[in-house]
C-alpha positions as CSV (number, residue, x, y, z in Angstrom):
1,X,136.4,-80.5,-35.7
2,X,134.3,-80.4,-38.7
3,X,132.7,-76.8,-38.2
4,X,136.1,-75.4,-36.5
5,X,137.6,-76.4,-39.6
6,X,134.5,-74.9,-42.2
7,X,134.7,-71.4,-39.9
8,X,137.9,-71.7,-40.9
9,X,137.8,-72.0,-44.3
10,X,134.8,-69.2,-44.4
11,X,136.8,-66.7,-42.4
12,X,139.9,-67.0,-44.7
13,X,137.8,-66.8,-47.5
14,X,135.9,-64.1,-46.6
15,X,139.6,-62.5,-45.9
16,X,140.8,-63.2,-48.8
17,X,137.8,-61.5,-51.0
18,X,138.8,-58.4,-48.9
19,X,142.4,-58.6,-50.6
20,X,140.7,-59.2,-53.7
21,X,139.0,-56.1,-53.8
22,X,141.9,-53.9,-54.1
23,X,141.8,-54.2,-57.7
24,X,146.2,-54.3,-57.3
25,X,148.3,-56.5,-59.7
26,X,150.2,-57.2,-56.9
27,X,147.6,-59.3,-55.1
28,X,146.6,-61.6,-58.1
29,X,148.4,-64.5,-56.1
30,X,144.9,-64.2,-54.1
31,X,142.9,-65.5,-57.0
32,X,144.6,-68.7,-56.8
33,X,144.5,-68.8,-53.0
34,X,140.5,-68.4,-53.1
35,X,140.5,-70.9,-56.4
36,X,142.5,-73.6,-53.8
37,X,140.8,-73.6,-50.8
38,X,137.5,-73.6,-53.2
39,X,138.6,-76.7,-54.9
40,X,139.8,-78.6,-51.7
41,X,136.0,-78.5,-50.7
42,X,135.2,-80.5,-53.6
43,X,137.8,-82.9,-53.2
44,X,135.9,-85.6,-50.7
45,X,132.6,-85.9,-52.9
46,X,130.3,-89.0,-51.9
47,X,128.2,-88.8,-55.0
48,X,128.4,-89.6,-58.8
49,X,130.2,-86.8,-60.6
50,X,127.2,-86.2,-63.3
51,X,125.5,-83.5,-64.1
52,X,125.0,-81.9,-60.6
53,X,127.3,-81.7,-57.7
54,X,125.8,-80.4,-54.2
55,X,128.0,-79.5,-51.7
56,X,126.3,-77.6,-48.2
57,X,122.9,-77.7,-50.1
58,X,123.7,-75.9,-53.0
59,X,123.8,-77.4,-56.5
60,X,126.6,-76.3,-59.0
61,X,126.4,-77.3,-62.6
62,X,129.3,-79.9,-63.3
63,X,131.3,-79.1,-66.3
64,X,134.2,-80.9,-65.4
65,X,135.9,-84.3,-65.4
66,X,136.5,-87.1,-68.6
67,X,132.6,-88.9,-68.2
68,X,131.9,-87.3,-71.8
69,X,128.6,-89.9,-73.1
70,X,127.6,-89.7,-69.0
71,X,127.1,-93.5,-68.8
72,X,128.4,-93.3,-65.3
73,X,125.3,-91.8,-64.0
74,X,123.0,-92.9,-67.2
75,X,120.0,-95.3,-65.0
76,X,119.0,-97.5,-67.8
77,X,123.0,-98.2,-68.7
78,X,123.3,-98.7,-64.3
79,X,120.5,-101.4,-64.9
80,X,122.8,-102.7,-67.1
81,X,125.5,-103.3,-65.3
82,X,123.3,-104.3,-62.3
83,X,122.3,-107.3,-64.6
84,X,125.8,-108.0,-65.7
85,X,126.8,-108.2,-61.8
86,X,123.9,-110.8,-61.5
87,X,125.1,-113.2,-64.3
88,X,128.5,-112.7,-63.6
89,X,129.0,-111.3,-59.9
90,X,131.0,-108.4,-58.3
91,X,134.4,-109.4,-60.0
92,X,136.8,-112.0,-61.3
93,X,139.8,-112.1,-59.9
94,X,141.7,-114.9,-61.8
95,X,143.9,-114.5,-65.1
96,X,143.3,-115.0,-68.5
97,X,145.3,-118.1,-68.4
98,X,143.5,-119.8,-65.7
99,X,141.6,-123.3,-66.7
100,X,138.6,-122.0,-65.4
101,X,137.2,-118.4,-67.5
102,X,134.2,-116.4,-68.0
103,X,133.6,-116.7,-71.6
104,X,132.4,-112.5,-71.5
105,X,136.1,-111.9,-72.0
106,X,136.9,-113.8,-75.4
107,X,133.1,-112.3,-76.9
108,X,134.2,-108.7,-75.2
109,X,137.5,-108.2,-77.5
110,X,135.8,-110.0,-80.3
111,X,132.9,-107.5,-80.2
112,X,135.4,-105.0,-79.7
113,X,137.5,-105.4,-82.7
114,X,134.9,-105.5,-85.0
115,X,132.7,-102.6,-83.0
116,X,135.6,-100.2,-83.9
117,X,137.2,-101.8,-86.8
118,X,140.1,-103.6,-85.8
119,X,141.6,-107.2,-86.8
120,X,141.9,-107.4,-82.9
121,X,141.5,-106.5,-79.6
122,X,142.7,-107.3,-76.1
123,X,141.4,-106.1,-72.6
124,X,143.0,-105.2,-69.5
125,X,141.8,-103.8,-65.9
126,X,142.8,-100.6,-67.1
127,X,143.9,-98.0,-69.9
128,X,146.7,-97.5,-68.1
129,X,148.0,-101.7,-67.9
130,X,146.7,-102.0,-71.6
131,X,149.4,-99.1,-72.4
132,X,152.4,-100.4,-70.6
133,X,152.1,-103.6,-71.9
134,X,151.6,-102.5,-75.4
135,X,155.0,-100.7,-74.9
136,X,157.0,-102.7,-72.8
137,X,156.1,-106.1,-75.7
138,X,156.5,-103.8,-78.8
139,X,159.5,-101.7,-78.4
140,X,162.4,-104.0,-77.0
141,X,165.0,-103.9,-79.2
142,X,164.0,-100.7,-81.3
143,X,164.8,-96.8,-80.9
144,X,162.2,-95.6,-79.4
145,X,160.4,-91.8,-80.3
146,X,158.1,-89.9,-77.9
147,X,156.0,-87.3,-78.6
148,X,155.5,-84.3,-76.6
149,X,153.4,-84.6,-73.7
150,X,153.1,-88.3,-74.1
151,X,150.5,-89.5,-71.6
152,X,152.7,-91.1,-68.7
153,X,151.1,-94.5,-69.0
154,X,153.0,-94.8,-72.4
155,X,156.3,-94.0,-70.6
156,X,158.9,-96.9,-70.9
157,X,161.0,-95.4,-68.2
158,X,160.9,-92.1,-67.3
159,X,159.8,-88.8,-68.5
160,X,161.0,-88.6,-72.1
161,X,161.1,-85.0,-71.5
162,X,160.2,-83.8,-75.3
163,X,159.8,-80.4,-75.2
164,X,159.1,-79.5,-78.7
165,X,155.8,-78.5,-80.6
166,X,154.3,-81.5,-82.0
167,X,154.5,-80.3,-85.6
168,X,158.7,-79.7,-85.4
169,X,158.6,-83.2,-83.4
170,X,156.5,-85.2,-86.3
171,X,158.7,-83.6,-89.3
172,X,162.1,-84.0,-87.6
173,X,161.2,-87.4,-86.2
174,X,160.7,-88.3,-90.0
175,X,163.9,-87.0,-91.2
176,X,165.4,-89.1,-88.5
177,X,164.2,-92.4,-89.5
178,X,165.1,-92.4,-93.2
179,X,168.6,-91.0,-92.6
180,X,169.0,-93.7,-89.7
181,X,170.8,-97.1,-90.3
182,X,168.5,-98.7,-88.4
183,X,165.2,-100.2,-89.6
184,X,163.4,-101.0,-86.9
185,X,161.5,-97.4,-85.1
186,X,158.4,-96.7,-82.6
187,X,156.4,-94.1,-82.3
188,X,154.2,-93.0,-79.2
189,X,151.8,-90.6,-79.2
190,X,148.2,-89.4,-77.7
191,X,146.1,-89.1,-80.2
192,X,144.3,-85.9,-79.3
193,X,145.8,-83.2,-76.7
194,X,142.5,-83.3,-74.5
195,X,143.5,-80.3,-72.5
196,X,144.0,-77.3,-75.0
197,X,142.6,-79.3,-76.7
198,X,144.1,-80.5,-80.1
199,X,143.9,-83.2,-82.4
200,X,147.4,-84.6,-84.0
201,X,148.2,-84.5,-87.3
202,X,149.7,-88.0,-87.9
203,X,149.6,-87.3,-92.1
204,X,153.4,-86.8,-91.8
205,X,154.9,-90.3,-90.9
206,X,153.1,-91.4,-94.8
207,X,156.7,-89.4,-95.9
208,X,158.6,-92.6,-94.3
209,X,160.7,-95.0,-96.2
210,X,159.2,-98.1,-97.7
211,X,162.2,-99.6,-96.3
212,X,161.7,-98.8,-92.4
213,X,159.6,-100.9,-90.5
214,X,157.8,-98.5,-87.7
215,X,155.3,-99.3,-85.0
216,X,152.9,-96.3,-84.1
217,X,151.4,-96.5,-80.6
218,X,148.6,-94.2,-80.1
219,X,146.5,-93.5,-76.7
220,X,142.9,-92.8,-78.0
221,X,141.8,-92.7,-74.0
222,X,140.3,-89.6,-74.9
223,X,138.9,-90.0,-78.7
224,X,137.5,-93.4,-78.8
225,X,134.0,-93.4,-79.5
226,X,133.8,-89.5,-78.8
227,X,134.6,-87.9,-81.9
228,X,133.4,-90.0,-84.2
229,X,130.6,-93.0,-83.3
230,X,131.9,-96.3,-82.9
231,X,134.9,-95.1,-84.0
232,X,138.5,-94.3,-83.1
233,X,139.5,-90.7,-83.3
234,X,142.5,-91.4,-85.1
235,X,143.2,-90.3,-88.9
236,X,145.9,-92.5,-90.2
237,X,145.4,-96.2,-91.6
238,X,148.0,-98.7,-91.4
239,X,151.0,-98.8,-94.0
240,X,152.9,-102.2,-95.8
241,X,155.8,-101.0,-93.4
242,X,153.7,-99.0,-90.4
243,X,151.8,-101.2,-87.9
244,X,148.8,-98.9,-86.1
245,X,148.6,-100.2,-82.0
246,X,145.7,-98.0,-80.6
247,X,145.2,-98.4,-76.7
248,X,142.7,-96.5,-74.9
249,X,141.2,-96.3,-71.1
250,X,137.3,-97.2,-71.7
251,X,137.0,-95.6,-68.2
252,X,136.6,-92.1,-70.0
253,X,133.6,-91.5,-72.2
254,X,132.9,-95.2,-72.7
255,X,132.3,-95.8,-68.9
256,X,133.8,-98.8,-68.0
257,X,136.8,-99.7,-66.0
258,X,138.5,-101.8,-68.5
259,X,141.5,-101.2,-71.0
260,X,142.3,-102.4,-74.6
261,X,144.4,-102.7,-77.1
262,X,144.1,-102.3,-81.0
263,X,145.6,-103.9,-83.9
264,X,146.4,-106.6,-86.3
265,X,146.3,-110.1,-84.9
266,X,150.0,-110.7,-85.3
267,X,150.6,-107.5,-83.4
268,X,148.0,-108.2,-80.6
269,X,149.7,-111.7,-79.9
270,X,153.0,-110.5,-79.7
271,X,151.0,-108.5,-76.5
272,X,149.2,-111.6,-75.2
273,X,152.5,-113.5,-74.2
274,X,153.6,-110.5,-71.8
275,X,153.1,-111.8,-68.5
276,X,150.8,-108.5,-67.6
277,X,148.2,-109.7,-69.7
278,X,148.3,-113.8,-68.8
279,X,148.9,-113.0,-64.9
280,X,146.9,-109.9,-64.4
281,X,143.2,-109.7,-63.4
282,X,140.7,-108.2,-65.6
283,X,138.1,-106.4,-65.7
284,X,134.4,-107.2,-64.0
285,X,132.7,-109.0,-66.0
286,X,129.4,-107.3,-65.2
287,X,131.2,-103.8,-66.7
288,X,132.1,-105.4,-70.1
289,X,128.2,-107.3,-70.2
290,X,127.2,-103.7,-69.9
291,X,129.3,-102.4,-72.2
292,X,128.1,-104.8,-75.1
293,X,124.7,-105.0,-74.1
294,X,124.5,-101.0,-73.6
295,X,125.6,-100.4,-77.5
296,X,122.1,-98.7,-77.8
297,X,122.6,-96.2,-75.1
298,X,125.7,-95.4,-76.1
299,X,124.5,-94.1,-79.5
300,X,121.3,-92.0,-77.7
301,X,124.1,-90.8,-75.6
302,X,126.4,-89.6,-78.9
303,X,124.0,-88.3,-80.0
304,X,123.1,-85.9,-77.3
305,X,127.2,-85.2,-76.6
306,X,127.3,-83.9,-79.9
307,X,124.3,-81.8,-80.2
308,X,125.4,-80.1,-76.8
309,X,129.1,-79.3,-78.8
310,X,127.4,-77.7,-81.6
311,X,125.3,-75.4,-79.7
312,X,128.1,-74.6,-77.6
313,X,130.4,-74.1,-80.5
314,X,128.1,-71.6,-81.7
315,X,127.2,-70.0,-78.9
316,X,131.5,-69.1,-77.8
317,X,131.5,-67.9,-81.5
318,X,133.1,-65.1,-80.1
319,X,136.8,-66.9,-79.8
320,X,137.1,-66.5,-75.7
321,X,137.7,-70.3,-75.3
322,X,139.5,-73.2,-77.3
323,X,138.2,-75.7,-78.8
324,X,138.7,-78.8,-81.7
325,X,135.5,-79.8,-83.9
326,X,133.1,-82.5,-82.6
327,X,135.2,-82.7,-79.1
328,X,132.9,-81.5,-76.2
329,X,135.9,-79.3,-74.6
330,X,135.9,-75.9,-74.3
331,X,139.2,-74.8,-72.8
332,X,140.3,-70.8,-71.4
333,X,143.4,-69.8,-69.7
334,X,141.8,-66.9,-67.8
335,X,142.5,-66.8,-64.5
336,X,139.4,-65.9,-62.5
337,X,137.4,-68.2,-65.0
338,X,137.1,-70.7,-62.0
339,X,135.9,-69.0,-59.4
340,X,133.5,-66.4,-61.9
341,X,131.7,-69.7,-62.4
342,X,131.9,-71.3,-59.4
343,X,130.2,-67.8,-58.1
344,X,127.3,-68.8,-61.0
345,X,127.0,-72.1,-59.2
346,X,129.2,-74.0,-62.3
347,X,132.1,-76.2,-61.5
348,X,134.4,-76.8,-63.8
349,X,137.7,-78.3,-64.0
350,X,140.8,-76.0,-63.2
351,X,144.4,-77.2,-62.6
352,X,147.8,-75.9,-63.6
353,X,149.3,-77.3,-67.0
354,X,151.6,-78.2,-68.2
355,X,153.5,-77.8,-64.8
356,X,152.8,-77.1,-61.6
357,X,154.1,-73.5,-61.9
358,X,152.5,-73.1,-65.2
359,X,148.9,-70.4,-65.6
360,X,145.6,-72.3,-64.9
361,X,144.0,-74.1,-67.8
362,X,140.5,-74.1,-67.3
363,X,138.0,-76.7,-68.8
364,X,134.8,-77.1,-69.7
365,X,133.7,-80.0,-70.2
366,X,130.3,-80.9,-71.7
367,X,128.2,-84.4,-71.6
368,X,124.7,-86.2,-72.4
369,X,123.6,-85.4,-69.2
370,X,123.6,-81.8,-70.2
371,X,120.3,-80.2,-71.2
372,X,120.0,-77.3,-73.6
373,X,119.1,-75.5,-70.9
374,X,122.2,-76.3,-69.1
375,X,124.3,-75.6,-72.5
376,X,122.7,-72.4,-73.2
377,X,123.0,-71.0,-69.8
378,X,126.6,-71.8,-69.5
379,X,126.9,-70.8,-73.7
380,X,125.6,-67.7,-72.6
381,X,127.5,-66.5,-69.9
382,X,130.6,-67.3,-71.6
383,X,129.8,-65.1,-74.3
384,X,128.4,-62.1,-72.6
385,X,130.2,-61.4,-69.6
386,X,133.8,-60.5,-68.5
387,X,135.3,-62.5,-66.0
């Protein structure tokens, strides 16, 4: 069934580059017919997503996915969590209110809060359980504001469906406040658009009344020890009247499958009495040992993230792809971007966005596992061919 199904694949493909060849507008629908049945091949890996995928013995170049530092595929940070699994085994499936805990929990958020310079911290199994929680204990009882393209883990409900730019959105949400009768607001936001990408200006919401009381929810999923080191990426520091929540996935670039919240210690315990966080289970214990123990690694691994963005910052000089300061993204609507690559044996990521029906957005997506071989080869490319 397997090789029916690969002659298949190759016989349609090798159709399709037929069409291709005609050079006619009217067959550009074929470039996203090879660009699917190209990515469906890569869609049943059983391998780490690092720096080299091989599929049928060949090896592409992976620019693709959210593992930014490259800790999942980092040895010395594996022996890390290899030790971690040995002092505290494979999981721990009870809640934080149990009367029997692992005491890596309380030192992880402790660690936590005063690694990126917070009054608090609280962990959950995920980015995603940390942010609904965060929402669902913060907002009852107070008009709510979304920003546009809110990350769906922040949704209360369902889609908020904000449509405007996030400039228009930040100024009118401002207006809205102060002229309100109300006193009681939240705002949710990402904190960086990773996609395009962009970083939000949150400089704004300093124009609110003294005499509003607003809670700012930010996902950081993306920012959080990336940007800056040991820090979050966001620019705005708590007000008298404007509470800062930052939550975050740690599944991204800090490689660990573990959540957390951000804030003051008044805010945070508001959080810890929602059921989610008492009843849930968290995270292995052996992924948060490795996180704390794996501090060192992380900053090598910076380090090396960084230096790859600045060559390939000036290497694109040439303005053919998008890109934010000190955020290892390097984004292109082109169409045939995917497949040019994926011809050069590079994978990167490719998907519609913002809807299904929308152009491709093409990504490419640096790490520490890159050389500056790999950089410059890629850097290169980009800047002197057509695709």
């Amino acid at each position: 069934m397997l090789s029916k199904n690969l002659a298949l694949f190759h016989n349609l493909r090798k159709r399709l580059d037929e069409l291709l060849k005609l050079k006619d507008e009217s067959f550009d629908f074929v470039h996203l017919s090879i660009q699917t049945l190209t990515m469906t091949s890569f869609r049943n890996l059983q391998q780490p997503t690092g720096r080299i995928i091989t599929l049928e013995e060949k090896d592409y170049l992976f620019f693709g996915g959210t593992a930014y530092l490259g800790l999942l595929a980092n040895p010395e940070y594996i022996e890390l969590y290899k030790k971690g699994i040995d002092r505290y085994g494979l999981n721990n499936g009870t809640s934080r209110t149990n009367n029997v805990q692992l005491g890596i929990y309380q030192e992880a958020e402790d660690y936590l809060a005063a690694r990126f310079g917070f009054e608090s911290t609280l962990l959950f199994s995920s980015g995603y359980l940390a942010a609904q929680t965060a929402v669902k204990s913060l907002s009852k009882g107070k008009k709510i504001f979304y920003a546009p393209n809110t990350h769906p883990a922040l949704w209360l409900d369902e889609n908020p469906e904000v449509i405007d730019n996030f400039d228009d959105w930040a100024a009118q949400t401002v207006e809205e406040i102060n002229t309100s009768e109300s006193s009681e607001f939240v705002i949710i936001s990402n904190s960086i658009d990773n996609l395009t990408p962009r970083r939000y200006d949150f400089s704004v919401f300093r124009g609110l009344s003294s005499s509003k009381h607003v809670t700012m929810i930010l996902d950081d999923s993306h920012g959080i020890g990336i940007l800056k080191k040991n820090q979050v990426s966001v620019d705005f520091h708590p007000m008298d009247n404007i509470d800062l929540v930052v939550v975050a996935s740690l599944a991204k670039g800090m490689g660990t499958d573990a959540g957390l919240v951000l804030g003051r210690r008044d805010v945070t315990d508001k959080i810890k009495k929602n059921p989610i966080y008492t009843g849930a289970s968290p995270s292995a214990g052996a992924s948060l040992y490795a996180l704390m123990e794996g501090e060192k690694l992380y900053a090598e691994a910076f380090d090396s993230m960084q230096a790859n963005t600045t060559l390939m910052s000036k290497l694109v000089i040439r303005g053919n792809l998008n890109s934010i300061p000190d955020f290892p993204v390097f984004s292109s609507k082109h169409a045939g971007l995917y497949r040019f690559l994926l011809q050069k044996q590079i994978l990167i990521s490719s998907f519609p966005y913002p809807l299904p029906s929308s152009p491709l957005l093409n990504r490419i997506v640096l790490s520490a596992l890159h050389s500056e071989d790999d950089i410059r080869h890629i850097g290169e490319i980009m800047s002197s061919e057509i695709y």
